[in-house]
Short mmCIF file of the C-alpha atoms (twelve columns), coordinates in Angstrom:
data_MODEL
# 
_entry.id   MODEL 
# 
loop_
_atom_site.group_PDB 
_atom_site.id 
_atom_site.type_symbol 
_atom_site.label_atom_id 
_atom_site.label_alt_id 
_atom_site.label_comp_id 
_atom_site.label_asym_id 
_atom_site.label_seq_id 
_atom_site.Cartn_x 
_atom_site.Cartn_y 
_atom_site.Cartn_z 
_atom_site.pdbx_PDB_model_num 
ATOM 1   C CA . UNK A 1   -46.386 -86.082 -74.679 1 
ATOM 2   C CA . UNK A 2   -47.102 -85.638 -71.191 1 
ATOM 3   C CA . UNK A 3   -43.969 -83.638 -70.707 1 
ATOM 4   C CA . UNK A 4   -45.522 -81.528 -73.266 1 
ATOM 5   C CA . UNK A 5   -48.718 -81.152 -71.744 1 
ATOM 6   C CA . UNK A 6   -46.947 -79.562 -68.619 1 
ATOM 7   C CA . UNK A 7   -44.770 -78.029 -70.374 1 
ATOM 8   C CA . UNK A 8   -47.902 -75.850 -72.341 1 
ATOM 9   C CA . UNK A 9   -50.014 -75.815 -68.963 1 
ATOM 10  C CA . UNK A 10  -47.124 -74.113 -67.217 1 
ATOM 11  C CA . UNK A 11  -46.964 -71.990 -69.909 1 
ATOM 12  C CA . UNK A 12  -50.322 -70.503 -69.823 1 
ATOM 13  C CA . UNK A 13  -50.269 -70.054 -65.899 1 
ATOM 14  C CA . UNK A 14  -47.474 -67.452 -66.792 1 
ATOM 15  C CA . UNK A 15  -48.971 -65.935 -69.155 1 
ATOM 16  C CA . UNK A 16  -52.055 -65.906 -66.650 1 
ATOM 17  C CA . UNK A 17  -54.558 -67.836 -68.831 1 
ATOM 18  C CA . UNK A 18  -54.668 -70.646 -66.182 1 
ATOM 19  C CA . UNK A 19  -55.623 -70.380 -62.769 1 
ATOM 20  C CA . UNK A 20  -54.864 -72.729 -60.736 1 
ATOM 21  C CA . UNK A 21  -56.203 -71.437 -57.503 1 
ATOM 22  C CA . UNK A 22  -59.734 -72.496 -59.225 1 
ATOM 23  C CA . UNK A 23  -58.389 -76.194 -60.456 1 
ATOM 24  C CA . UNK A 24  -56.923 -79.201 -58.642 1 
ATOM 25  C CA . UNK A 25  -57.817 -79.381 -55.237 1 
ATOM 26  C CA . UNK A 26  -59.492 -75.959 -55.327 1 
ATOM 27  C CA . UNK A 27  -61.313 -76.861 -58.233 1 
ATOM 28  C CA . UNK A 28  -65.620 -76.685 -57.720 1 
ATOM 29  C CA . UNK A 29  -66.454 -79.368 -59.420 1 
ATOM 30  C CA . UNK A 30  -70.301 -77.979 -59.441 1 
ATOM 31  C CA . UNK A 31  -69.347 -75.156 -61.374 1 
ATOM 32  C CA . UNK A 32  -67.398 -77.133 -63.453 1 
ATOM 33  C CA . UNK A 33  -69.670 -79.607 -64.514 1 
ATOM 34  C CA . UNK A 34  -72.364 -76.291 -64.831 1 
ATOM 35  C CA . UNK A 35  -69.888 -74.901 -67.132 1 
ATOM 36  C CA . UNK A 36  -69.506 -78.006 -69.290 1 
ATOM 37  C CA . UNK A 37  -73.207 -78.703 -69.531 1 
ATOM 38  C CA . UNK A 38  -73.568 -75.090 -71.561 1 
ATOM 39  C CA . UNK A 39  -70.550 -75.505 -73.480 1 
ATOM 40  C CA . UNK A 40  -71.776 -79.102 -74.710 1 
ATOM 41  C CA . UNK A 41  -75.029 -77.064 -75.422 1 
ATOM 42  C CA . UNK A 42  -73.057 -74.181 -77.014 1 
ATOM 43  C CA . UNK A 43  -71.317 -76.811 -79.346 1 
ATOM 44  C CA . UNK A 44  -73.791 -79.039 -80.550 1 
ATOM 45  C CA . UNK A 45  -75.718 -75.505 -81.777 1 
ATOM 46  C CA . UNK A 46  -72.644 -74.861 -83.529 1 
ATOM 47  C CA . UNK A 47  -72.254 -78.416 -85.071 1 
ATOM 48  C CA . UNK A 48  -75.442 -77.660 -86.574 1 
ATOM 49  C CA . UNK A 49  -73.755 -74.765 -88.588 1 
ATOM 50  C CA . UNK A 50  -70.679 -77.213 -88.837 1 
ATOM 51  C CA . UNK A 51  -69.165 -80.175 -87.434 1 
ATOM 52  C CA . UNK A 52  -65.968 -78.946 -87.716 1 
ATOM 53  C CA . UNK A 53  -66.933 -75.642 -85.507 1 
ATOM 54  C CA . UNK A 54  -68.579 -77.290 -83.228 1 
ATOM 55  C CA . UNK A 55  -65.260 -79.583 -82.480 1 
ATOM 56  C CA . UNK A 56  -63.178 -76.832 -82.237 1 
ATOM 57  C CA . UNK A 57  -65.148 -75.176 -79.923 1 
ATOM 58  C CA . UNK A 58  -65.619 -77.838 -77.538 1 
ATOM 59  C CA . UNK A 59  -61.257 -78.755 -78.095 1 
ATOM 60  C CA . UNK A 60  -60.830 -75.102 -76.927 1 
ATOM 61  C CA . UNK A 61  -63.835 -74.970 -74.362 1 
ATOM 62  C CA . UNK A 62  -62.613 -77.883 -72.640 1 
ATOM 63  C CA . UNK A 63  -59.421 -76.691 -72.798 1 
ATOM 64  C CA . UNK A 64  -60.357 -73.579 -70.908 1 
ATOM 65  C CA . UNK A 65  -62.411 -75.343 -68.207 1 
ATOM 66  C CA . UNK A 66  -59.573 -77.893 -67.468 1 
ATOM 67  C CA . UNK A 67  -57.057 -75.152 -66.740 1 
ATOM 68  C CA . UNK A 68  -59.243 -71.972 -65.575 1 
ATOM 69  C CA . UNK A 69  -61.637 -73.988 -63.762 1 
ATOM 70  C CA . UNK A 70  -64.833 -72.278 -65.671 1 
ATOM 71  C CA . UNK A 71  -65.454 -71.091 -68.957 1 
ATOM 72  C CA . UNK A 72  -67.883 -68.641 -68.116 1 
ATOM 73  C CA . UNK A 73  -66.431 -66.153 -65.883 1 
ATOM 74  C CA . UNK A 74  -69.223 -64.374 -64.504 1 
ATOM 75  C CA . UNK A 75  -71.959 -67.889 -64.159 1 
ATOM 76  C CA . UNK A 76  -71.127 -67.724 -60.411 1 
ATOM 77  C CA . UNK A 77  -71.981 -64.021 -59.898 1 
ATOM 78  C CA . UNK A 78  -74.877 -63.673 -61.807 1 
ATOM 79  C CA . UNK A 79  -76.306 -67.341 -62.627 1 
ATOM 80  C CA . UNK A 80  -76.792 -67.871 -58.199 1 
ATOM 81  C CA . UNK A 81  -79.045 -64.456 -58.146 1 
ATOM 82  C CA . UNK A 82  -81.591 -66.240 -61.134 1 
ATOM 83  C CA . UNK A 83  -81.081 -69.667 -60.063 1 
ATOM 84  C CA . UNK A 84  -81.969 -68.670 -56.463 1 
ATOM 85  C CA . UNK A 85  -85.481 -68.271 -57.834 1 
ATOM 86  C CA . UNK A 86  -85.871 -71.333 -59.153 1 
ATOM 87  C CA . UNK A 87  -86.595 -74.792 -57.499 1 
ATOM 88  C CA . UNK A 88  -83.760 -77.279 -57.145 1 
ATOM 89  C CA . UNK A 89  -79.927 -75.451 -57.080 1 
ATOM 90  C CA . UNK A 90  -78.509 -75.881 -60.487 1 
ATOM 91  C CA . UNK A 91  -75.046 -74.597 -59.510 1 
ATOM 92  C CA . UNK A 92  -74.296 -75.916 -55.780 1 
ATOM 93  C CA . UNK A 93  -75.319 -78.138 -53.834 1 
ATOM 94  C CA . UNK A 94  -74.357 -77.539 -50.159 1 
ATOM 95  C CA . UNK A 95  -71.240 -74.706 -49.314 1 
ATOM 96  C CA . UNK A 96  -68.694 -76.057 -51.680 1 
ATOM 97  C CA . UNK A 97  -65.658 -74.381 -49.824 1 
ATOM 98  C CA . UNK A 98  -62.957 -73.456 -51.902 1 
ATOM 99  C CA . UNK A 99  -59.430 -74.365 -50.212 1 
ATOM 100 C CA . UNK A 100 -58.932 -70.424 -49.629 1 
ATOM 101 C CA . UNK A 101 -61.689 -70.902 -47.401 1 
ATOM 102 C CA . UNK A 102 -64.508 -69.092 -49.472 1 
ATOM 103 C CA . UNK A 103 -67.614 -70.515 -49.981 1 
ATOM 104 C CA . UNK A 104 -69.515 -70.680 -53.726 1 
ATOM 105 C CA . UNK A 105 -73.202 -70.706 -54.225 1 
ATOM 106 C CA . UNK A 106 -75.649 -67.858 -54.102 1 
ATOM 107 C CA . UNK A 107 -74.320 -64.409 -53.575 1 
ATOM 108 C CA . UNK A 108 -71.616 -64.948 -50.587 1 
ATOM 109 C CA . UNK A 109 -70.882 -62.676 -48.022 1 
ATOM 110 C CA . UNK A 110 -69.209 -59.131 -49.951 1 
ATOM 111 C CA . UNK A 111 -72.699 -57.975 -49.136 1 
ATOM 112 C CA . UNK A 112 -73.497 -55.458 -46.276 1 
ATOM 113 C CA . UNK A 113 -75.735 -53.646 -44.485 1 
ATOM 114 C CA . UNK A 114 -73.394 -50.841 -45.839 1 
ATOM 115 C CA . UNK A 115 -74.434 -51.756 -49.645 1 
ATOM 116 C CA . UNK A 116 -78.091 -50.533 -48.604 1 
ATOM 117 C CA . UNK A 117 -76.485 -46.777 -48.216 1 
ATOM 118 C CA . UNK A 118 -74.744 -44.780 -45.778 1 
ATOM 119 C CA . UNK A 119 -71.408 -42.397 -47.084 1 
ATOM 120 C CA . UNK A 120 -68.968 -43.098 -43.800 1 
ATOM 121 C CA . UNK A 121 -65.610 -40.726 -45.395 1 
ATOM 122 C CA . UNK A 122 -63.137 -41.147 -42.252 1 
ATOM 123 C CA . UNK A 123 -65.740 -44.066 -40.318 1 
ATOM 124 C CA . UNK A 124 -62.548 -45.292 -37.941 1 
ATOM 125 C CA . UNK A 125 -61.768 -41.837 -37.385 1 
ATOM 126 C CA . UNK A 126 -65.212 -40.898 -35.762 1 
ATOM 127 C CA . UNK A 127 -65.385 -44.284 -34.120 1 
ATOM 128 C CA . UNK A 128 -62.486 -43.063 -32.404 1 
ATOM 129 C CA . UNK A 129 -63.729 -39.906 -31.435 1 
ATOM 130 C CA . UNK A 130 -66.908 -41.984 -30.179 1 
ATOM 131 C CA . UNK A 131 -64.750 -43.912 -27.673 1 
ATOM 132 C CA . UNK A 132 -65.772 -47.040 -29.771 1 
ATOM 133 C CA . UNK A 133 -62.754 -48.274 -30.804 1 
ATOM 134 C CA . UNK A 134 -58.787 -46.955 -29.033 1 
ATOM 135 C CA . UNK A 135 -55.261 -46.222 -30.417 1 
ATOM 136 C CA . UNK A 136 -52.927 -48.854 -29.424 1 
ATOM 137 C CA . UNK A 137 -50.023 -47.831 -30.175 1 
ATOM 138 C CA . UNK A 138 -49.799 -48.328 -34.347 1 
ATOM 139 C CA . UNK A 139 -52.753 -50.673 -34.336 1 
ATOM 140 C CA . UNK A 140 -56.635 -50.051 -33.411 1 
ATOM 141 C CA . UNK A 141 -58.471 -52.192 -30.613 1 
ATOM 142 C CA . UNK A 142 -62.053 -52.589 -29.804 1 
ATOM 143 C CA . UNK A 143 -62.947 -50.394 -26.769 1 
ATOM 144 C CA . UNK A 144 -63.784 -53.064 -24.351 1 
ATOM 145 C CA . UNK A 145 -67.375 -51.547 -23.154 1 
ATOM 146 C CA . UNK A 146 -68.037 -51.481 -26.412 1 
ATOM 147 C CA . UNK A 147 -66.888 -54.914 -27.606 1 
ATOM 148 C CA . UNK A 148 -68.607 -56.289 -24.746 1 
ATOM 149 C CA . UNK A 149 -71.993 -54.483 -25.887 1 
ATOM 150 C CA . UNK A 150 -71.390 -55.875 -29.308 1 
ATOM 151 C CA . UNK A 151 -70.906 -59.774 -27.970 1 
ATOM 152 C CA . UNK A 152 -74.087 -59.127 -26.279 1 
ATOM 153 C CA . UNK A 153 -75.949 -58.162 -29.523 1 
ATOM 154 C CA . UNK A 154 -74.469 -60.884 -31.113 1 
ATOM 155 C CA . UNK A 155 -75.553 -63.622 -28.553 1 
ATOM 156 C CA . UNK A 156 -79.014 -62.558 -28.688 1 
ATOM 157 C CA . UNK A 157 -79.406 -62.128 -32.431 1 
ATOM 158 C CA . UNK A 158 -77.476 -65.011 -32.859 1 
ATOM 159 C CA . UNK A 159 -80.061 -67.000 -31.301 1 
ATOM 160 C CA . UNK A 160 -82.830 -64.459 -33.126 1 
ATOM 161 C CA . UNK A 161 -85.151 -66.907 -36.140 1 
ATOM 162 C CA . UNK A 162 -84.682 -65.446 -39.600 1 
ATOM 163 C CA . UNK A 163 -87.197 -63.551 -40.071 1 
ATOM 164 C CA . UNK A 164 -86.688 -62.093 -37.114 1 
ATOM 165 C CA . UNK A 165 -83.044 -61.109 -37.671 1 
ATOM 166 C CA . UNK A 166 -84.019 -59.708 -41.006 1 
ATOM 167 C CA . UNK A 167 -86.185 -57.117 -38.907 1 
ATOM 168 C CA . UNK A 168 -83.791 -56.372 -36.507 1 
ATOM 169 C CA . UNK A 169 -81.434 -55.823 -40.020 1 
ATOM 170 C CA . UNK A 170 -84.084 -53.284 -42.160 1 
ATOM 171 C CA . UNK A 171 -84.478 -51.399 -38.678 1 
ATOM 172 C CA . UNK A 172 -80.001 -50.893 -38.760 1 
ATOM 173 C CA . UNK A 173 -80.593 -49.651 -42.122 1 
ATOM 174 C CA . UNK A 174 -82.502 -46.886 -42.752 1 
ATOM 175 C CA . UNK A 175 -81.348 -46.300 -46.505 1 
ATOM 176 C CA . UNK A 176 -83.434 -49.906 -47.493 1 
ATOM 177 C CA . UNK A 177 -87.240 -50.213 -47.502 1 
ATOM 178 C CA . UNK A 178 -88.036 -53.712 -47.337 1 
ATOM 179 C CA . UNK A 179 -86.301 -57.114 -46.364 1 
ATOM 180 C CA . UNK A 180 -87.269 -60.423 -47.524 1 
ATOM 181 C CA . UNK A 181 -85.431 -63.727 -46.321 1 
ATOM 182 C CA . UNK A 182 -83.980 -66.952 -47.997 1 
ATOM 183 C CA . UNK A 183 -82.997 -70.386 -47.379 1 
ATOM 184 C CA . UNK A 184 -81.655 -73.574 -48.977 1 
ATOM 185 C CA . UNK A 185 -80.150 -76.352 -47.000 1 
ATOM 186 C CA . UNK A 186 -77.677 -75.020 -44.743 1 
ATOM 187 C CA . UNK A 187 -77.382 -71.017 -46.311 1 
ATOM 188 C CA . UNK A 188 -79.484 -68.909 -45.125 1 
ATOM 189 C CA . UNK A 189 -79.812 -64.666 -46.345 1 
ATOM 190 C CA . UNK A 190 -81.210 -61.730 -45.402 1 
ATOM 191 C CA . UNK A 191 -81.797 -59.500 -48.520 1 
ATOM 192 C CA . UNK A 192 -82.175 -55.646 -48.042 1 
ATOM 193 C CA . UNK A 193 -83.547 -53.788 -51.453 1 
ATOM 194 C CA . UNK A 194 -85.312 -50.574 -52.126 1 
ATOM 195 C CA . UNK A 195 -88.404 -53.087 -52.510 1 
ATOM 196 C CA . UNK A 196 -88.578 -52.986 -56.910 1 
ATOM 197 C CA . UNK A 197 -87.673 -56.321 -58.686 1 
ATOM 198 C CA . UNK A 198 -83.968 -54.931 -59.846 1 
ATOM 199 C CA . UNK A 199 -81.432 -57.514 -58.761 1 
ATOM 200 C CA . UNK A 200 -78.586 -54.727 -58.217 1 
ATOM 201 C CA . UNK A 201 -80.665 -52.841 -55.869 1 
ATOM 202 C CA . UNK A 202 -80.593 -56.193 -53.559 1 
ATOM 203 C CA . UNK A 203 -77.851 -56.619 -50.963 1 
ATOM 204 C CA . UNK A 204 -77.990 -60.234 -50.054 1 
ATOM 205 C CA . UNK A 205 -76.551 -61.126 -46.627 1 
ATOM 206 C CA . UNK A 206 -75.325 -64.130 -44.938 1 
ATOM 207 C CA . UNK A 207 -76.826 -64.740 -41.810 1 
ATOM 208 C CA . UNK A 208 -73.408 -64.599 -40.008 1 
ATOM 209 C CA . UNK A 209 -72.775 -61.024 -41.600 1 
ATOM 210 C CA . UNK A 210 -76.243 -60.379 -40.872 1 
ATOM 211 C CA . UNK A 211 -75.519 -60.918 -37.277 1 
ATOM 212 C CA . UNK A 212 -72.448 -59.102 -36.967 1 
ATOM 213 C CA . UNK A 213 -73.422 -56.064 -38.854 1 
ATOM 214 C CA . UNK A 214 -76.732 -55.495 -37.234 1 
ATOM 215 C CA . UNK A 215 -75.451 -56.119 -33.757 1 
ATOM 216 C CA . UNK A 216 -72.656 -54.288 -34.397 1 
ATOM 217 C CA . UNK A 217 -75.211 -51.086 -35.425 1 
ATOM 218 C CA . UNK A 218 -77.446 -51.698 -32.272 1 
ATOM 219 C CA . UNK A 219 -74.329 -51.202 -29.838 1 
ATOM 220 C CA . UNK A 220 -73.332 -48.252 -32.012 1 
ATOM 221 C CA . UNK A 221 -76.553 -46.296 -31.302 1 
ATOM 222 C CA . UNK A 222 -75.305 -46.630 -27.622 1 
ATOM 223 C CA . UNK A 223 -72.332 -44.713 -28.438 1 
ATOM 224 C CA . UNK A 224 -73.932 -42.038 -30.080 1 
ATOM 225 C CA . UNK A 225 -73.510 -42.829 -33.580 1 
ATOM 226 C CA . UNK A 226 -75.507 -40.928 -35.898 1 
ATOM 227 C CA . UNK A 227 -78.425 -43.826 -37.519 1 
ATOM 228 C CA . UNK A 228 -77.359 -42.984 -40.953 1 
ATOM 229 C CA . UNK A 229 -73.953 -43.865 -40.155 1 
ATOM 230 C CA . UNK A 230 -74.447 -46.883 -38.981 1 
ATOM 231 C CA . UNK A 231 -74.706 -49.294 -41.662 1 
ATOM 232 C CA . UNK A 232 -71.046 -48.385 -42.792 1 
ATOM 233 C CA . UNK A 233 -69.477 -48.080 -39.264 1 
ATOM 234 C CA . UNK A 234 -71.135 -51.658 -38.389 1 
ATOM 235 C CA . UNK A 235 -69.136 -52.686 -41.634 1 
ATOM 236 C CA . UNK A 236 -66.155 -51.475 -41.059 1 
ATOM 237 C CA . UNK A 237 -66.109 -52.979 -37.331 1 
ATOM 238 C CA . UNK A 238 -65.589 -56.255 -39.327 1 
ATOM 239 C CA . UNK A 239 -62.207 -55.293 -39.883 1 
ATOM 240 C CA . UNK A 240 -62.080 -56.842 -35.932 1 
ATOM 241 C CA . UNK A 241 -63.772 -60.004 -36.110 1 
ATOM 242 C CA . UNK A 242 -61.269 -62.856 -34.766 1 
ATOM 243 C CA . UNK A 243 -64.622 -65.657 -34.724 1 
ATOM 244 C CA . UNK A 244 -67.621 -66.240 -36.695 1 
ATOM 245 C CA . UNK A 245 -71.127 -64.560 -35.326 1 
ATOM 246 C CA . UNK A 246 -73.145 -67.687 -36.204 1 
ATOM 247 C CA . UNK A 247 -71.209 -70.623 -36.090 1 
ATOM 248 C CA . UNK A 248 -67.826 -69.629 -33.870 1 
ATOM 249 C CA . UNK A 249 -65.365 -71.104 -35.876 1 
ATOM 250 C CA . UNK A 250 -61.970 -68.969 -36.802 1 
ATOM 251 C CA . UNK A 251 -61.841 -66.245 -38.626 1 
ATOM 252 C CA . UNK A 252 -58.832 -66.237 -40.971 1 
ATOM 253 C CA . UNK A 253 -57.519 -64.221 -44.052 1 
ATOM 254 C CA . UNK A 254 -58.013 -65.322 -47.645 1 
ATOM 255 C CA . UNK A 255 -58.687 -64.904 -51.103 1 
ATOM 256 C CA . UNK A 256 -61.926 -62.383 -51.881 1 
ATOM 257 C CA . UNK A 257 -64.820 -63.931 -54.087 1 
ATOM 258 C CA . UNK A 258 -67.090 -67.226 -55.385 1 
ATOM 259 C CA . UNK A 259 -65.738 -70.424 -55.189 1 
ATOM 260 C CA . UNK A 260 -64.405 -69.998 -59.302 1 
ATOM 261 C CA . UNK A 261 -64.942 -66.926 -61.697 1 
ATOM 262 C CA . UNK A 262 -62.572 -64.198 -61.545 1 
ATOM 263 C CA . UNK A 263 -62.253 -62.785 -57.660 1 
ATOM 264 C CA . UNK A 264 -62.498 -59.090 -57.332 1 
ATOM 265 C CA . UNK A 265 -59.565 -56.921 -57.538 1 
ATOM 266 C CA . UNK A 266 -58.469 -53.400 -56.393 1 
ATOM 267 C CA . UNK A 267 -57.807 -50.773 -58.613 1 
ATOM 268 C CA . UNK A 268 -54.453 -51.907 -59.601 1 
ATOM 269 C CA . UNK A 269 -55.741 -55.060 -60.558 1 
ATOM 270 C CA . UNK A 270 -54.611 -56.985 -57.617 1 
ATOM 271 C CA . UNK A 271 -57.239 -60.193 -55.783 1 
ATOM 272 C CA . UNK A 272 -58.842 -58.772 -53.039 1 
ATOM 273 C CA . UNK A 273 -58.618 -60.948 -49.452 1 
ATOM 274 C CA . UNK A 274 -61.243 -60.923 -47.531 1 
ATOM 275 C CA . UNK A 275 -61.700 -62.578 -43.653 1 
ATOM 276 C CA . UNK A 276 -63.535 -65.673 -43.849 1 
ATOM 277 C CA . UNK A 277 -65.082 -68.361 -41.602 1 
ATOM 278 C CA . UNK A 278 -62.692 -71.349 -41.581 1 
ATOM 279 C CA . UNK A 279 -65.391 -73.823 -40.732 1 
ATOM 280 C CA . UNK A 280 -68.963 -72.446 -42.939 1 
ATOM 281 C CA . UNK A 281 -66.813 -70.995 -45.646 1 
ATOM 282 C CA . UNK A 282 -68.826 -67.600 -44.767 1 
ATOM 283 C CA . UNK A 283 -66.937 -64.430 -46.147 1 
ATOM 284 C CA . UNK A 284 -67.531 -61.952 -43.207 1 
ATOM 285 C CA . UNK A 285 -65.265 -58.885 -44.744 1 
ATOM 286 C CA . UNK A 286 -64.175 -57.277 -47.616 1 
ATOM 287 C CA . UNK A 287 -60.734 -55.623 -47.542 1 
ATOM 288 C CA . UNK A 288 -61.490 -52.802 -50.095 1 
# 
C-alpha cells in the first residue's frame, strides 16, 4: 500500500500536480494549517447539502494540501494584505523561511520603490553613461565612488527609525503621494500608495529593500540622475547586492515568491529567482 502511495505521489509530481518545493522540509506549516482550517469550513457547508460531498471534498482537499502544500493558491498573496489589518496574524507567525531562503507572511520583498512609477527603458545603459556603474570586461561592476556613496547611504538609513526611513523613501519617489509604515514582531514595511484605500495601488516594502533602494536613489542624484528615474535605477542597482542592507547577512540566489502558493514565473512559464537574505529570509530582488 505504501509502495502505492509513492508510487501515485511520484506520479503527480510529473505530471506537476505536486510540488514538493512547498512540502516536506519546505513545507509552511502556517499556511498549511490556514489552508486546512477553510477547507474543514468549506466541507462541513457542503455536508450540509450532503454527507457524501462533503467527504469527498475534504478526501480530495486533503489530498491537495498534503502534496501541493496549500489548497488555495493565491491565500498567501492576497489573504497577508487583509489580514495585515487585522489584530493578531492569522497566517504567520514570525518569518517562516522557506528552505529556498524566502520568507512568507505579509507581502515580501518583490515590492519597490520602482512599483510607485518611473519607465527606466535601457536603466544599466544610462547608469553607464553616468559613470555609476563600469564595463568589466563581459560583466558590470559598481563604480567604486559610487558604491562607496551608496554604503554611506545605507549606514545612515540603516540606522534611520521607521518612520523616518519611510520619509527619506516618499522623498526617492516622486510618482507616490503618501507613505504610511507597518510593523509586527520582527517585519517591518514601508508602504508607498497614491494615498486612496486600493490595495494594488500600495507597494509594500521591506525595510531592508527600503534601505537599499532609497539609499541607492540618494547617491544617484549625486551622479546626475534625472529624479524621475530614480526609483527604477535604485532597483535595478539590486542586481549588485552581495549583503543584506539591514541585517548583513549573505545575499544568495533562490526561488522568487511567498513561502507556498504558486511563485511567479516569466513569460514562458518558468519560476522566477530572486536574491534573498540568507539569514531574515528578506527577498531583496526580482530577476524579471
Amino acid at each position: 500500500m505504501a509502495g502505492e502511495a509513492s508510487r501515485v505521489s511520484s506520479a503527480l509530481t510529473d505530471l506537476g500536480f505536486a510540488r514538493e518545493e512547498y512540502t516536506g522540509e519546505n513545507r509552511c506549516w502556517p499556511c498549511t494549517a490556514l489552508n486546512l482550517l477553510l477547507l474543514a469550513v468549506g466541507c462541513a457547508l457542503l455536508s450540509l447539502l450532503s454527507p457524501l460531498v462533503g467527504v469527498a471534498a475534504a478526501v480530495v482537499g486533503c489530498g491537495a494540501v498534503w502534496l501541493r502544500g496549500y489548497l488555495l493558491p493565491y491565500t498567501p498573496r492576497v489573504g497577508p494584505r487583509l489580514a495585515a489589518r487585522l489584530p493578531g496574524d492569522p497566517f504567520h507567525v514570525g518569518p517562516a523561511v522557506a528552505a529556498d531562503g524566502v520568507g512568507g507572511g505579509p507581502p515580501d520583498g518583490t515590492d519597490s520603490i520602482a512599483d510607485a512609477g518611473g519607465d527606466g527603458e535601457a536603466v544599466l545603459a544610462s547608469l553607464v553613461e553616468r559613470g555609476v556603474v563600469r564595463p568589466d570586461g563581459d560583466d558590470l561592476r559598481l563604480d567604486d565612488r559610487f558604491e562607496r556613496r551608496w554604503d554611506a547611504e545605507t549606514e545612515t538609513l540603516r540606522a534611520a527609525s521607521l518612520d523616518d526611513l519611510a520619509a527619506a523613501t516618499l522623498d526617492a519617489t516622486p510618482a507616490a503621494s503618501h507613505v504610511d509604515t507597518f510593523e509586527r514582531r520582527d517585519r517591518r514595511y514601508v508602504i508607498l500608495s497614491d494615498g486612496s484605500d486600493d490595495p494594488g495601488a500600495e507597494s509594500w516594502l521591506r525595510r531592508p529593500v527600503a534601505v537599499s533602494e532609497t539609499a541607492a536613489a540618494r547617491a544617484l542624484a549625486d551622479f546626475g540622475v534625472d529624479p524621475a528615474d530614480r526609483p527604477v535605477a535604485a532597483h535595478s542597482l539590486g542586481l549588485f547586492l552581495t549583503d543584506c542592507p539591514a541585517c548583513g547577512g549573505e545575499v544568495t540566489e533562490g526561488l522568487a515568491g511567498d513561502c507556498c502558493g504558486p511563485p511567479p514565473t516569466d513569460a514562458a512559464g518558468d519560476p522566477l529567482e530572486a536574491l534573498v537574505c540568507a539569514d531574515c529570509g528578506v527577498e531583496l530582488h526580482l530577476f524579471e
